[in-house]
C-alpha positions as a Markdown table, in Angstrom:
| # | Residue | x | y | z |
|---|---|---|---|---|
| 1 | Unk | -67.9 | 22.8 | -54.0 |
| 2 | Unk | -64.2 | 21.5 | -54.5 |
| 3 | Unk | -64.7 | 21.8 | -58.1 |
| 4 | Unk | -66.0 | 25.8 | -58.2 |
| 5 | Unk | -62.8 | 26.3 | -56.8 |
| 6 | Unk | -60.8 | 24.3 | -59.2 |
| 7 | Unk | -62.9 | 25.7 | -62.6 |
| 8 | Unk | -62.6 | 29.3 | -61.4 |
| 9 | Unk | -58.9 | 29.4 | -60.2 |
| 10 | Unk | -58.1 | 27.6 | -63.4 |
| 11 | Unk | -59.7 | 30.3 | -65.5 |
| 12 | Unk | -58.0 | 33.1 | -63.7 |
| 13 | Unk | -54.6 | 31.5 | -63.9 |
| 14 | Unk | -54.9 | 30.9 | -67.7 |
| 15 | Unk | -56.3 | 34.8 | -68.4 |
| 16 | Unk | -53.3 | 35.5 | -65.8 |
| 17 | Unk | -50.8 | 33.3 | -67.5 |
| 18 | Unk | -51.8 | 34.1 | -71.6 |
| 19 | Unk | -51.2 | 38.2 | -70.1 |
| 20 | Unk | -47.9 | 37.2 | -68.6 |
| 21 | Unk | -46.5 | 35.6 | -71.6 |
| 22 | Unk | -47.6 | 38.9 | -74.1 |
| 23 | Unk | -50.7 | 37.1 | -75.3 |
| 24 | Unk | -52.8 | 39.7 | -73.9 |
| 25 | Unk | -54.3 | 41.2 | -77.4 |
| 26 | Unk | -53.8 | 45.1 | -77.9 |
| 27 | Unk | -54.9 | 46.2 | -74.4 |
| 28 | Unk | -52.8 | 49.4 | -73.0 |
| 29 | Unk | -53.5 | 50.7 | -69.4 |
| 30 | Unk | -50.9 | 51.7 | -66.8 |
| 31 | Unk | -51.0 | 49.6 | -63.8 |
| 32 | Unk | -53.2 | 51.2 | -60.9 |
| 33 | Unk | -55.2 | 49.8 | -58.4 |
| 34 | Unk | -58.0 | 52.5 | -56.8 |
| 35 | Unk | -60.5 | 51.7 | -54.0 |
| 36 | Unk | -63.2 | 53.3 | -52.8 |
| 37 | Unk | -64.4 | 52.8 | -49.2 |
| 38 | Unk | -67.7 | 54.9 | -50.1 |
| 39 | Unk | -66.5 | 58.3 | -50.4 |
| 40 | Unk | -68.0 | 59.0 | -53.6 |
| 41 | Unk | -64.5 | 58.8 | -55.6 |
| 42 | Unk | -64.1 | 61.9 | -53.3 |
| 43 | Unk | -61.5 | 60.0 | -51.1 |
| 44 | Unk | -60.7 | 56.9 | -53.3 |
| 45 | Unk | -57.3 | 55.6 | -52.5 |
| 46 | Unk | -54.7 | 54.5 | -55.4 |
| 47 | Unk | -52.0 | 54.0 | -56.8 |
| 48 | Unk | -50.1 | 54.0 | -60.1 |
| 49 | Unk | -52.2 | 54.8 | -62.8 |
| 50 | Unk | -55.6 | 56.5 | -61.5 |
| 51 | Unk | -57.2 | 57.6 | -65.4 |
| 52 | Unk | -59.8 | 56.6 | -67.0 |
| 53 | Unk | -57.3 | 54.4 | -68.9 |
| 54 | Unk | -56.3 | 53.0 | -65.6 |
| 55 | Unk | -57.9 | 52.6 | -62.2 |
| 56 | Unk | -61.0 | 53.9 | -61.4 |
| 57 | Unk | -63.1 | 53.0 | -58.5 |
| 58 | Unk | -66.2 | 55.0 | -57.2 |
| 59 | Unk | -68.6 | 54.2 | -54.7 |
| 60 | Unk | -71.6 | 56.0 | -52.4 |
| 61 | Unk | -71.3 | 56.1 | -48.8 |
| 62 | Unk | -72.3 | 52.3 | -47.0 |
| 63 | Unk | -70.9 | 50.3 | -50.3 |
| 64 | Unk | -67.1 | 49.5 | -51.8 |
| 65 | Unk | -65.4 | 49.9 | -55.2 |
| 66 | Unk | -62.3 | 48.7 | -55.8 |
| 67 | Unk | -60.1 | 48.3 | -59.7 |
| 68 | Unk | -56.9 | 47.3 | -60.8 |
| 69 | Unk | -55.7 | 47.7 | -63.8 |
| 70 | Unk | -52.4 | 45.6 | -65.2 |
| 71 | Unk | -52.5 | 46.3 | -68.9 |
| 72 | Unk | -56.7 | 47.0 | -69.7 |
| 73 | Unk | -58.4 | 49.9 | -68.5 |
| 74 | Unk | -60.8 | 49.0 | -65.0 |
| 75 | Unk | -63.8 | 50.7 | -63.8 |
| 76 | Unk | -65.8 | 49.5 | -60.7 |
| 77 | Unk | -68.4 | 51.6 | -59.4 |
| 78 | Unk | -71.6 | 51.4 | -57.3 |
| 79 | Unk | -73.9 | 54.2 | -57.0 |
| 80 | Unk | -77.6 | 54.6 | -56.8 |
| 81 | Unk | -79.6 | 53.8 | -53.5 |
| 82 | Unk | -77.3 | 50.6 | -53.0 |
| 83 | Unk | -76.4 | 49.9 | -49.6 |
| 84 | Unk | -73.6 | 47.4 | -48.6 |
| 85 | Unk | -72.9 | 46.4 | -51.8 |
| 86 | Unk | -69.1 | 45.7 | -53.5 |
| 87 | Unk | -68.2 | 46.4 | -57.0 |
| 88 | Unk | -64.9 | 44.9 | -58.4 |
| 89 | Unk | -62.7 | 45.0 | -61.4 |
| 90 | Unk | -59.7 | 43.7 | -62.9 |
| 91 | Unk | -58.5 | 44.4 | -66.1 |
| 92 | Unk | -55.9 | 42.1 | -67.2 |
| 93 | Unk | -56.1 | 41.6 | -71.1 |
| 94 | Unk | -59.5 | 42.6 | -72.9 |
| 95 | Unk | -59.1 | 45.3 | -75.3 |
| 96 | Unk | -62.2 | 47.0 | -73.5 |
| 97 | Unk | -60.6 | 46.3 | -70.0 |
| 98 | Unk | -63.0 | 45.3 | -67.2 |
| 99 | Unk | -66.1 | 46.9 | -65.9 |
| 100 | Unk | -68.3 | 46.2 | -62.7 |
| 101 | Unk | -71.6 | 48.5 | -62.2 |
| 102 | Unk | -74.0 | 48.5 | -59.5 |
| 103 | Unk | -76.8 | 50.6 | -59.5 |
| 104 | Unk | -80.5 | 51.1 | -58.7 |
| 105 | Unk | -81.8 | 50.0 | -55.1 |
| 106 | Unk | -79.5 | 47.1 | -54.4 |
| 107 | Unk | -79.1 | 45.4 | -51.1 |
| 108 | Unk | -75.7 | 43.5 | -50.1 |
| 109 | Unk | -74.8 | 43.2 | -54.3 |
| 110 | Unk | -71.7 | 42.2 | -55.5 |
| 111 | Unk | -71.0 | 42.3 | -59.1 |
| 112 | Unk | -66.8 | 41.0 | -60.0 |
| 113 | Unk | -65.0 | 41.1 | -63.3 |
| 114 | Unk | -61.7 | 40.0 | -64.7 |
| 115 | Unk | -62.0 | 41.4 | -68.3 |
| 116 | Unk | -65.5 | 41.5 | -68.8 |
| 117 | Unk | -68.8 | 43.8 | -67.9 |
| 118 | Unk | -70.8 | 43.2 | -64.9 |
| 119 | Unk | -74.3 | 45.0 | -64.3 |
| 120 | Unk | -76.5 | 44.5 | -61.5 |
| 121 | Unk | -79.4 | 47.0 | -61.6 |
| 122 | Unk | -83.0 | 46.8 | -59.9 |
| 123 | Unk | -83.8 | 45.1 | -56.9 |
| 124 | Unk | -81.4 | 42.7 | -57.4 |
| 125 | Unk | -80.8 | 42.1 | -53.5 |
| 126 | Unk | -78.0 | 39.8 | -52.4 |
| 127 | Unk | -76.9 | 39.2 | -56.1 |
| 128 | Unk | -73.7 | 38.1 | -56.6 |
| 129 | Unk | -72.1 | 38.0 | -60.3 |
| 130 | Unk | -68.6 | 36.5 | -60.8 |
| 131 | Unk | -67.8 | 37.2 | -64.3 |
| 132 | Unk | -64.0 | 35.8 | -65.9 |
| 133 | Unk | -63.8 | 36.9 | -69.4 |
| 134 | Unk | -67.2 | 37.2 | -70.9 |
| 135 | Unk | -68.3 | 40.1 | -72.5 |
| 136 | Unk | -71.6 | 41.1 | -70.6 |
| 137 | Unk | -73.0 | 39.7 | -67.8 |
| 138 | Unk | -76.6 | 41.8 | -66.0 |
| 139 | Unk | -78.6 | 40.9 | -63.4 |
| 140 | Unk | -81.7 | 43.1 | -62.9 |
| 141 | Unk | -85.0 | 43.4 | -61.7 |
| 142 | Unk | -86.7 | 41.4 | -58.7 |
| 143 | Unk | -84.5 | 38.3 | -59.1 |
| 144 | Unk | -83.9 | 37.5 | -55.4 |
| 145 | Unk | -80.4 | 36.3 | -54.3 |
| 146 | Unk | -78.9 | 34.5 | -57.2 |
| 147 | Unk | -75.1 | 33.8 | -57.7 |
| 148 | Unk | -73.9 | 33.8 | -61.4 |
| 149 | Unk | -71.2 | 32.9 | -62.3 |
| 150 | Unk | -69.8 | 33.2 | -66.0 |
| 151 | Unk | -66.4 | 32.1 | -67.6 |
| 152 | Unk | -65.4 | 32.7 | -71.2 |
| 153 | Unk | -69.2 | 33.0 | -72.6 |
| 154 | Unk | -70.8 | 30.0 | -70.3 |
| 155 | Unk | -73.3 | 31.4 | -67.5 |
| 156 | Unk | -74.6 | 29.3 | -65.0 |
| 157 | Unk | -77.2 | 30.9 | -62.4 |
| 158 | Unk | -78.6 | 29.8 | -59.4 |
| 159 | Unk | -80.8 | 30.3 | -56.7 |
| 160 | Unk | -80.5 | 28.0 | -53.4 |
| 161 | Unk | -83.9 | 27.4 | -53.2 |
| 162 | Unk | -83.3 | 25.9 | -56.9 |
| 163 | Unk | -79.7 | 23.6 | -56.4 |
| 164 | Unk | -79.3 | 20.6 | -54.5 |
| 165 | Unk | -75.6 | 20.1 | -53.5 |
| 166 | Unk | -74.8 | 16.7 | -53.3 |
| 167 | Unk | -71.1 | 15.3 | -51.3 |
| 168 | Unk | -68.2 | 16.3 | -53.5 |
| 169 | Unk | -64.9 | 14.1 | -54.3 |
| 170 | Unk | -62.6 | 14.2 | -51.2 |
């Protein structure tokens, strides 16, 4: 478990840190940050840059959006018959920004990107997709509750009935 933590908060602080220092690629967005506390994008709440080229967060009533855009473009929205169900995006440094997308009939979903594309569609119930930097990342159909996550172009999926977690370092 200790190492999850290590490999994914390494990967966000180096996309965080290459931004920071200009390395970012040819991105341009105005910083925003918009959520959406299932109003539809009726009543989303933001601030700074709330265009398409911003911040945009949209989400039907019982499920959350929320996107924050620092110098890419980021779109989260959830929409379809999905109930309690969380769409996230952050777009730091892609030149296509980040996008998170839940749709269809999905049940307690949560699909999160940091410069990528995220998709959950189907019956996809109790999916979770943590996606750092890689391009596109789906999870459709009747796959159950599985927890993705995927960092610079390397996925690893799993199911708890299919991973046996052994004692970690101390």
């Amino acid at each position: 478990m200790q190492i999850r933590k290590i490999v994914v908060g390494t990967a966000v602080a180096g996309t965080l840190g290459a931004a920071a220092l200009g390395l970012a690629g040819t991105a341009s967005a105005g910083p925003g940050i918009s959520i959406d506390p299932g109003t539809n994008g009726e009543n989303a709440i933001g601030i700074g840059d709330q265009s398409k080229t911003g911040a945009t967060a949209k989400a039907t009533e019982g499920n959350t959006a929320f996107a924050v855009s620092v110098f890419a473009p980021a779109t989260a929205t959830v929409g379809g018959n999905a109930k309690g169900s969380t769409a996230g995006a952050i777009g730091i440094s892609s030149p296509t920004g980040a996008s998170s997308a839940i749709t269809g009939d999905v049940k307690g979903g949560g699909a999160y990107t940091l410069d990528g594309n995220t998709t959950i569609t189907g019956n996809a119930n109790g999916t979770q997709v943590f996606n750092v930097y890689t391009k596109d990342i789906t999870a459709n159909g009747n796959a159950g509750a599985t927890t993705t996550l995927a960092v610079c172009g390397t996925q690893v999926t799993a199911q708890a009935a299919h991973v046996t977690v052994s004692k970690g370092c101390n």
